[in-house]
C-alpha positions in Angstrom: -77.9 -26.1 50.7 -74.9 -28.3 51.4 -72.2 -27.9 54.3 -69.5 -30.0 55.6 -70.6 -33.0 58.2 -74.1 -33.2 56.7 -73.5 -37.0 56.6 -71.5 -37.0 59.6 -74.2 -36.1 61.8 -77.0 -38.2 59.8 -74.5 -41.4 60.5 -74.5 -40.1 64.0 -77.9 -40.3 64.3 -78.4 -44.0 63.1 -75.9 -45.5 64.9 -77.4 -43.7 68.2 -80.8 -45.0 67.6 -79.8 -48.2 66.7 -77.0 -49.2 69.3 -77.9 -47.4 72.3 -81.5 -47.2 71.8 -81.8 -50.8 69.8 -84.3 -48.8 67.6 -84.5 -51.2 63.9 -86.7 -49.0 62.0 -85.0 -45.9 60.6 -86.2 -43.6 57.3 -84.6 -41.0 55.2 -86.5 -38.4 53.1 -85.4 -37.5 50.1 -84.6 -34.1 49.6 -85.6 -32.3 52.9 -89.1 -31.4 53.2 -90.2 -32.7 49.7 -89.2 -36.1 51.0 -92.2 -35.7 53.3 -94.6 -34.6 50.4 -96.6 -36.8 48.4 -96.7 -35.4 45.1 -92.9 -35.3 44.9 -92.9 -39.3 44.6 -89.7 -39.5 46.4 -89.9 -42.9 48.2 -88.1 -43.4 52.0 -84.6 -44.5 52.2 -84.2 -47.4 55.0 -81.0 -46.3 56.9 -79.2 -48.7 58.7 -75.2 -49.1 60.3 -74.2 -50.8 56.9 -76.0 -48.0 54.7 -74.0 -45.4 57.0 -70.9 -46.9 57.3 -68.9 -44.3 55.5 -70.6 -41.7 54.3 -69.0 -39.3 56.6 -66.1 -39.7 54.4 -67.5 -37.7 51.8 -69.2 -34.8 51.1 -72.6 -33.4 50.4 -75.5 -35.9 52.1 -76.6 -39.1 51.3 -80.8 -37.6 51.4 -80.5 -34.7 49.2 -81.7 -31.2 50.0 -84.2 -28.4 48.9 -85.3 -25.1 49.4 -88.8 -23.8 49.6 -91.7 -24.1 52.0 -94.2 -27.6 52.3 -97.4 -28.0 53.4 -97.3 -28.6 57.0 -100.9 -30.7 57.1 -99.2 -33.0 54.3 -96.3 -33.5 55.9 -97.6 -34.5 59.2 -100.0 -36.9 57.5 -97.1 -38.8 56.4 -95.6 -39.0 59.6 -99.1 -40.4 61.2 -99.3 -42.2 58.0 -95.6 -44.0 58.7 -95.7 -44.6 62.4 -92.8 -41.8 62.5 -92.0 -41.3 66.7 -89.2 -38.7 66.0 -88.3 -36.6 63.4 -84.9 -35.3 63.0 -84.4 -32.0 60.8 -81.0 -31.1 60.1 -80.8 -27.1 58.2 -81.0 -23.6 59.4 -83.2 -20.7 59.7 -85.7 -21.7 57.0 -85.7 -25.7 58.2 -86.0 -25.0 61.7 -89.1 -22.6 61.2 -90.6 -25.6 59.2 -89.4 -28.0 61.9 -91.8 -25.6 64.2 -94.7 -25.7 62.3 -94.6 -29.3 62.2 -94.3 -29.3 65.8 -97.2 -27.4 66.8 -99.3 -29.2 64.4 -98.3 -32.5 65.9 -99.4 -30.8 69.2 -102.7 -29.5 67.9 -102.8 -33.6 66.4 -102.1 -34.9 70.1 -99.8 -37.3 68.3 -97.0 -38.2 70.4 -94.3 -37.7 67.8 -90.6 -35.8 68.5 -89.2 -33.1 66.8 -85.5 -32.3 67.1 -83.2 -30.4 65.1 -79.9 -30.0 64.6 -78.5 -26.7 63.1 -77.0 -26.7 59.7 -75.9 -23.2 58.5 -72.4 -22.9 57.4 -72.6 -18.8 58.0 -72.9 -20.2 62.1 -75.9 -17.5 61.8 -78.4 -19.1 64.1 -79.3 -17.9 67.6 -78.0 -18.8 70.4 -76.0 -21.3 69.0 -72.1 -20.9 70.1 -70.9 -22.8 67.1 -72.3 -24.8 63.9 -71.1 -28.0 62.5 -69.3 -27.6 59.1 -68.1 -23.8 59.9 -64.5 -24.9 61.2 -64.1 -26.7 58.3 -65.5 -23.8 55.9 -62.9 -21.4 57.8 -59.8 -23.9 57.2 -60.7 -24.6 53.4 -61.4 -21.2 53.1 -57.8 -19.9 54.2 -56.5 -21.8 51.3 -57.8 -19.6 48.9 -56.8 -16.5 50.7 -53.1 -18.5 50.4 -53.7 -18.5 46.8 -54.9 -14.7 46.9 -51.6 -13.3 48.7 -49.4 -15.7 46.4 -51.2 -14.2 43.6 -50.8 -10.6 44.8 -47.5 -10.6 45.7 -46.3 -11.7 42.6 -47.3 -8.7 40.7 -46.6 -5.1 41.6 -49.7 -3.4 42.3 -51.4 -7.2 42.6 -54.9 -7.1 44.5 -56.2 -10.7 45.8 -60.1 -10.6 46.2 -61.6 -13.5 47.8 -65.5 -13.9 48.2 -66.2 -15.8 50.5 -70.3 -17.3 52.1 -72.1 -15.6 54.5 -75.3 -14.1 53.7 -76.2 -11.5 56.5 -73.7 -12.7 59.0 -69.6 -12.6 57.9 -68.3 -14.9 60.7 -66.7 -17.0 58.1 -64.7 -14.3 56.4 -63.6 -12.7 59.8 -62.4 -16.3 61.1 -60.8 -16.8 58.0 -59.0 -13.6 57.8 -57.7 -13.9 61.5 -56.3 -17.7 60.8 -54.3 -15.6 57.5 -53.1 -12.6 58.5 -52.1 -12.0 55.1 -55.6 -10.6 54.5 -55.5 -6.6 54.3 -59.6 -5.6 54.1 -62.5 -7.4 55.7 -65.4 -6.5 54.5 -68.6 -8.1 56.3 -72.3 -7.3 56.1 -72.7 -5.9 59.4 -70.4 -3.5 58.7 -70.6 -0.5 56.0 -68.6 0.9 53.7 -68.2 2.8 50.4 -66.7 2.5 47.0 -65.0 5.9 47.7 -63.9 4.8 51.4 -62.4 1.8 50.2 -61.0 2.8 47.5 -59.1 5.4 49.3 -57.9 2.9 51.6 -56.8 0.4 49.1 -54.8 3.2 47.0 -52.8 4.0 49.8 -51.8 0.5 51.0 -50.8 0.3 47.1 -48.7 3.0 47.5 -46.5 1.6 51.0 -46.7 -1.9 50.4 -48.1 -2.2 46.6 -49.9 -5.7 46.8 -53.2 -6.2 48.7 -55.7 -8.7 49.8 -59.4 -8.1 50.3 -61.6 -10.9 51.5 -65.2 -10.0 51.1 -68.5 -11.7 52.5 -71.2 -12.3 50.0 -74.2 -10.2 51.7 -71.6 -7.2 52.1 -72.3 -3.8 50.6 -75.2 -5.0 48.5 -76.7 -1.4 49.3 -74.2 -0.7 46.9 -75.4 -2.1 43.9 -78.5 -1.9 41.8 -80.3 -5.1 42.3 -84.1 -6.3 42.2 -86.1 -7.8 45.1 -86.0 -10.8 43.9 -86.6 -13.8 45.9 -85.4 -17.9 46.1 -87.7 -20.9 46.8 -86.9 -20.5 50.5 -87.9 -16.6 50.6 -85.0 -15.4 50.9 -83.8 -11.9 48.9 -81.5 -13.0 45.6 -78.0 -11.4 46.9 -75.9 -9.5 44.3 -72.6 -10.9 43.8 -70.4 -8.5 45.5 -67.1 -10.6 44.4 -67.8 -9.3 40.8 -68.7 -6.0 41.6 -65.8 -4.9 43.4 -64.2 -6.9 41.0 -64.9 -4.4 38.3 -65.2 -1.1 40.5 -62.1 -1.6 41.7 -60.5 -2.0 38.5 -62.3 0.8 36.7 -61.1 3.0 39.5 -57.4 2.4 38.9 -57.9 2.7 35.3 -59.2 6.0 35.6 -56.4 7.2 38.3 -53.8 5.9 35.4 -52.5 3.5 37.8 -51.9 0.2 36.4 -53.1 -2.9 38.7 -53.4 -6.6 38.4 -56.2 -8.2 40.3 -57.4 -11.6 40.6 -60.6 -13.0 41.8 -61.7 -15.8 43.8 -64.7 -17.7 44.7 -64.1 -20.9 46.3 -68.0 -21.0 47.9 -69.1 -24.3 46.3 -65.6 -25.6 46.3 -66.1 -25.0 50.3 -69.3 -26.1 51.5 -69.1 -29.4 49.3 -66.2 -30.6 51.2 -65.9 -33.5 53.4 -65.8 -32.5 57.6 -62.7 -32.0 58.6 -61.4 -34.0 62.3 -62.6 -31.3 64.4 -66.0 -31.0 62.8 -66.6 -34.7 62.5 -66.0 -35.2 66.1 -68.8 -32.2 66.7 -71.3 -34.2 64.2 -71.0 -36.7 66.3 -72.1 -35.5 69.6 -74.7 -33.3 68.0 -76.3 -36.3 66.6 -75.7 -38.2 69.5 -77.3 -35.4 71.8 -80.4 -35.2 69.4 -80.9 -38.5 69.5 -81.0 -38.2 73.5 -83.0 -35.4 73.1 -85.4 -37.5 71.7 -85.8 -40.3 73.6 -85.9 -38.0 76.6 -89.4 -36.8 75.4 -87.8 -33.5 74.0 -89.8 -31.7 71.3 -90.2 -28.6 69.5 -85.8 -28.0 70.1 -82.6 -27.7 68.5 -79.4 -29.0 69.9 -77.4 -26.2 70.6 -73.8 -25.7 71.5 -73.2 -22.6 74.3 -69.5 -22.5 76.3 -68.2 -26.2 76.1 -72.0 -27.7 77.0 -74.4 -28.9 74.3 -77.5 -27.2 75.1 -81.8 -27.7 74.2 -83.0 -24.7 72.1 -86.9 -24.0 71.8 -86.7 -23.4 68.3 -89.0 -20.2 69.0 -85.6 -19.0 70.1 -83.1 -20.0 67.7 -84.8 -18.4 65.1 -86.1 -15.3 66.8 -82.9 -13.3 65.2 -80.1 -13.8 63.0 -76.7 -14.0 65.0 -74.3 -11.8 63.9 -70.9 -9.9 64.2 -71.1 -7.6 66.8 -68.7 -4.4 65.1 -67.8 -3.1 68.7 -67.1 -6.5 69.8 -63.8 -8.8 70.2 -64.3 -10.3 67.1 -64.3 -7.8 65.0 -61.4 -5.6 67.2 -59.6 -8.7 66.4 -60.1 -8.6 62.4 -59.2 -4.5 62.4 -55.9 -5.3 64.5 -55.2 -8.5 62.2 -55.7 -6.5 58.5 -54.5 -2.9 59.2 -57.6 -1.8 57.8 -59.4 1.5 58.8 -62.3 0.4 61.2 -64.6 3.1 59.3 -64.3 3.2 55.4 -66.9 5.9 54.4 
């Protein structure tokens, strides 16, 4: 998947190698791992300063990405097969768990190739990993919407705003968002529970003191609530019911029968969010990342991700960063933070 500073940190990376290493010789793949596939056909990019130049002015990233597993024998053949001495892998859970594999069998090889990888998850769900590239950005483009949302609400009596905004099992984005507006009434993140009936109840009487509201909802919440299969993407992961919908219409049937008249609207800026260019802050961040990766590398560092932990840029194992999925702690200052900021009861059962 995309995020914001994708082709920040892939510029970072060339123009590391090249001017403070004076390395000459630098390939993209194509599409993640595919690019490292043979039956794919998709042929190296050469990346150089002027290829680079300024791509981190737009979005999206200059190689592609894909989702789904490769074979890890395959892949490693074309590395031997290229003269490849470091391999940069730039994703999150899934891509770091291939980045792995690649490294131990490299190491069962003996071939003296590097693997570093810089992590890519606009949810900022990976271990032991302070902050992600592309999340400020997600939380600042994201409070536009919520903008939009309260605008929306406040112009109609009884006027709900739901936002839905990304974050699969981990709803840092949403709670970030909602503290930078504090127009935002309901949070609701995965790691924490709720019920139709709970918020409901909630939401009636905020309709009845204030009479607009804004919810701001995380796209892995409540999915206990709905009816969905077991079905699963290319990269394993279970296919998410879309929460933004469903509350959508349970809230809206539930007013209907009450015989209270609402108007809601509904909001889903996701794609809108994580196609977007970095913003200052983020593209700064790319740039060290890459710049400590390339480091990394050329230190002899293998088998690691470039982390970030308080104000330091850190080394990883990657057996680490993707031993558990970070998340939103519900006693913790965070989320104290997002009950003080909406109002909102902290249990809605």
């Amino acid at each position: 998947g995309l995020c914001p500073g994708l082709n920040d940190v892939i510029r970072a990376i060339v123009l590391a190698l090249h001017y403070h290493y004076d390395v000459r010789t630098i390939f993209g793949f194509p599409y993640g791992y595919e690019g490292l596939t043979h039956k794919y056909g998709h042929a190296p990019i050469e990346l150089t300063p002027a290829v680079v130049v300024d791509i981190h002015q737009k979005g999206g990233t200059i190689l592609g990405s894909s989702r789904g597993p490769q074979d890890v024998s395959e892949m490693v053949d074309c590395l031997e097969r290229m003269n490849i001495g470091l391999l940069f892998t730039i994703g999150g859970d899934g891509t770091l768990r291939g980045a792995r594999a690649i490294a131990e069998e490299i190491g069962n090889r003996h071939l003296k190739i590097g693997v570093i990888g810089i992590p890519k998850t606009i949810d900022n769900d990976i271990s032991y990993v302070e902050q992600s590239f592309g999340f400020v950005t997600a939380v600042s483009e994201a409070t536009t919407s919520i903008y939009s949302a309260h605008t929306e609400a406040e112009g109609a009596r009884n006027g709900i705003g739901l936002v839905k905004l990304m974050g699969r099992e981990s709803g840092f984005i949403a709670a970030y968002a909602c503290l930078a507006n504090s127009s935002v009434n309901f949070c609701l993140v995965p790691e924490v529970k709720f019920t139709l009936e709970g918020l409901n109840k909630a939401l009636k009487e905020r309709l009845e003191h204030r009479h607009h509201a804004v919810i701001v909802v995380g796209e892995g919440a409540g999915q206990e609530l709905m009816e969905i299969t077991q079905q699963r993407d290319a990269s394993g992961n279970i296919r998410f019911g879309d929460i933004g919908t469903f509350l959508k219409d349970q809230i809206t049937g539930y007013f209907r029968n009450a015989g209270t008249k609402i108007t809601l609207k509904y909001i889903d800026p996701s794609y809108n969010i994580r196609s977007m260019p970095a913003n200052a802050h983020d593209s700064a961040f790319c740039l060290l990342l890459g710049h400590d990766a390339v480091h990394a590398g050329m230190a002899g560092r293998t088998n690691m991700v470039v982390g970030y932990w308080k104000n330091e840029f850190t080394h990883v194992p990657i057996k680490a960063a993707v031993s558990k999925r970070k998340k939103i702690d519900s006693n913790g200052w965070l989320w104290n933070s997002v009950l003080a900021s909406t109002g909102q009861p902290r249990k809605m059962q």
